[in-house]
C-alpha positions in Angstrom: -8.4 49.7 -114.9 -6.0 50.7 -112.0 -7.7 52.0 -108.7 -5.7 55.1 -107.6 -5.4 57.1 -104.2 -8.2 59.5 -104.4 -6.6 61.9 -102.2 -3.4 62.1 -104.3 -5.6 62.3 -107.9 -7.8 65.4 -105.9 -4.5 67.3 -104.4 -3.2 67.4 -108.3 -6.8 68.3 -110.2 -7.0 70.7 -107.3 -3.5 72.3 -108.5 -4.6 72.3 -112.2 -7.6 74.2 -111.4 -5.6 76.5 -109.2 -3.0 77.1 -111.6 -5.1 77.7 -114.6 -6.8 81.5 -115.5 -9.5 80.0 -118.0 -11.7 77.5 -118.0 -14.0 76.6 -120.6 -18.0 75.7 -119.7 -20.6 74.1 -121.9 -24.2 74.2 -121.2 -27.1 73.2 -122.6 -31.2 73.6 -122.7 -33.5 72.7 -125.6 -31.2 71.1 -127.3 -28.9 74.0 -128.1 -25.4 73.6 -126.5 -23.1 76.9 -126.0 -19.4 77.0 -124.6 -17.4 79.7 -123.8 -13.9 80.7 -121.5 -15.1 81.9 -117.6 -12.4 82.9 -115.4 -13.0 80.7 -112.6 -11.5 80.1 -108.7 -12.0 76.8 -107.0 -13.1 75.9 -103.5 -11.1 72.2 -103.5 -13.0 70.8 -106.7 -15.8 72.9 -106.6 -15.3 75.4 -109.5 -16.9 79.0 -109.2 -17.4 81.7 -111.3 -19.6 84.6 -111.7 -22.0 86.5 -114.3 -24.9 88.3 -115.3 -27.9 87.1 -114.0 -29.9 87.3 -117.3 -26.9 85.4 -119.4 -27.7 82.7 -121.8 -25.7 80.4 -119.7 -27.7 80.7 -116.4 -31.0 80.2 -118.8 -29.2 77.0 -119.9 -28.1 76.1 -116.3 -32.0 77.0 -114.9 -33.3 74.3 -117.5 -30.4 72.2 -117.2 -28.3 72.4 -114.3 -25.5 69.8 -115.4 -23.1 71.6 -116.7 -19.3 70.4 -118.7 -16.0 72.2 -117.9 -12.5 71.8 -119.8 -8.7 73.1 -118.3 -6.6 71.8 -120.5 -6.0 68.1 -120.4 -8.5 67.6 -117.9 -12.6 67.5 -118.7 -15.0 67.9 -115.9 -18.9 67.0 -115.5 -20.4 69.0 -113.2 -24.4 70.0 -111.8 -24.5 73.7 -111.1 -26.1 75.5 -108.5 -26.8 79.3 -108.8 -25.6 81.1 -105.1 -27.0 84.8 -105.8 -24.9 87.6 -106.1 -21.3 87.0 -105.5 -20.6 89.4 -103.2 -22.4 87.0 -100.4 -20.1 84.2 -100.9 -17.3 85.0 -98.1 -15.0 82.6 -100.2 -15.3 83.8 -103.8 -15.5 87.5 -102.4 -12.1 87.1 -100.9 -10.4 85.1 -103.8 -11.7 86.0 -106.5 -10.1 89.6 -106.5 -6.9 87.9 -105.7 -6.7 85.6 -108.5 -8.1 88.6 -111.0 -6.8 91.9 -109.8 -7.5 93.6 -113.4 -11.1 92.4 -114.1 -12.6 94.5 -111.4 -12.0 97.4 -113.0 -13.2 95.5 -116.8 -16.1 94.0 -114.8 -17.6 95.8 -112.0 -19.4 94.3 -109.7 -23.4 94.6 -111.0 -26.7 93.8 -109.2 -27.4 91.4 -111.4 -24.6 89.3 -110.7 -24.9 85.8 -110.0 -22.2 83.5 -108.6 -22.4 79.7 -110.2 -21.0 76.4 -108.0 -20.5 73.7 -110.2 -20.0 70.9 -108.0 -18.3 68.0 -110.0 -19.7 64.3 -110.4 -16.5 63.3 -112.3 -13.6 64.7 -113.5 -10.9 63.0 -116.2 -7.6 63.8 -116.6 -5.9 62.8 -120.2 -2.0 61.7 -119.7 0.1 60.1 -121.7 2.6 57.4 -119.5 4.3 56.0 -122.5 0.8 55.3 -123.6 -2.4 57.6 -123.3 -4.3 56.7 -119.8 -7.0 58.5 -118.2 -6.8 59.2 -114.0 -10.4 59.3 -113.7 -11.7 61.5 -110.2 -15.4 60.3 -108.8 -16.0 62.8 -106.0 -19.4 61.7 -104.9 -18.3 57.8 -104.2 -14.8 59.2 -103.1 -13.0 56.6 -106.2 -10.1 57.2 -108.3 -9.1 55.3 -111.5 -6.5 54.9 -114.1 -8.4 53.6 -117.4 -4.9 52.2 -118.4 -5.2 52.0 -122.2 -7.4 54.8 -124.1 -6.4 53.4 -127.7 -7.0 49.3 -126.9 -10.5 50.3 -124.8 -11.6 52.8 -128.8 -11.0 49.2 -130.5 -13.1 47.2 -128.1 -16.0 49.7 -128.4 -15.9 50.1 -132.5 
C-alpha cells in the first residue's frame, strides 16, 4: 500500500464525476438489492440526484440509507440523506439544469420530488499502471491509498 495525496486523488474523482452523464446506484432494504442509471451532479464528492418521492429507491434508502454508486472504473460507498424537493437546494437547482438541458422537458419538475445527497465514506478507483492498482479515496479520515497489486493481494485472500 502506497499513501497518496488526498487532495490530488479528490481533484481527479472529482473530474470523473463531473465528466460523466450516468451514474449507476445500488440500494438495498430487506434483503432485496436494486440498481439502476441516475443522472447525477456533484457538489465536490458529494453526488446528487433527484426522484420521485414514493420510488423504490427512497423506500430502500429510508430503511437503509447506505447506498453503492459505480462511474466507470471508479465504485463508490456512500450513506444517503434525503434533502426534500429539489427545487430548495440553491446548488442542484442551479446545476442541475445546466448539466441536463433536455430532461426538463422529459422530467418535469413534480411535487413529489425528492433530491438524494449521497455523501461518500470511500471511494475506489480501478487503474491499471502496468499492473492493476486501486487509488483508494477515504473522505471522512481525509486518507488516500494506492493498494499496489490487486492480483498478488486475490492470492493472499484465497
Amino acid at each position: 500500500m502506497t499513501e497518496l495525496n488526498f487532495n490530488e486523488l479528490a481533484k481527479e474523482i472529482i473530474a470523473k464525476l463531473q465528466a460523466e452523464d450516468t451514474i449507476y446506484l445500488a440500494t438495498s432494504a430487506h434483503d432485496k438489492v436494486t440498481a439502476r442509471a441516475m443522472a447525477h451532479i456533484n457538489d465536490g464528492l458529494d453526488i446528487l440526484f433527484a426522484t420521485t418521492d414514493g420510488s423504490e429507491k427512497i423506500r430502500q434508502i429510508r430503511q437503509n440509507p447506505n447506498v453503492a454508486l459505480v462511474v466507470g472504473t471508479l465504485r463508490i460507498e456512500a450513506v444517503a440523506t434525503l434533502f426534500g424537493h429539489p427545487s430548495g437546494h440553491a446548488f442542484f437547482a442551479t446545476e442541475y439544469p445546466k448539466k441536463f438541458p433536455h430532461l426538463g422537458d422529459a422530467y418535469p419538475e413534480r411535487p413529489d420530488d425528492i433530491l438524494v445527497i449521497a455523501k461518500p465514506a470511500k471511494m475506489s478507483l480501478f487503474k491499471f499502471t502496468g499492473k492493476p492498482c486501486e487509488d483508494v479515496l477515504e473522505p471522512g479520515s481525509n486518507r488516500a491509498y494506492r493498494v499496489d497489486d490487486l492480483q498478488e493481494q486475490a492470492k493472499t485472500k484465497a
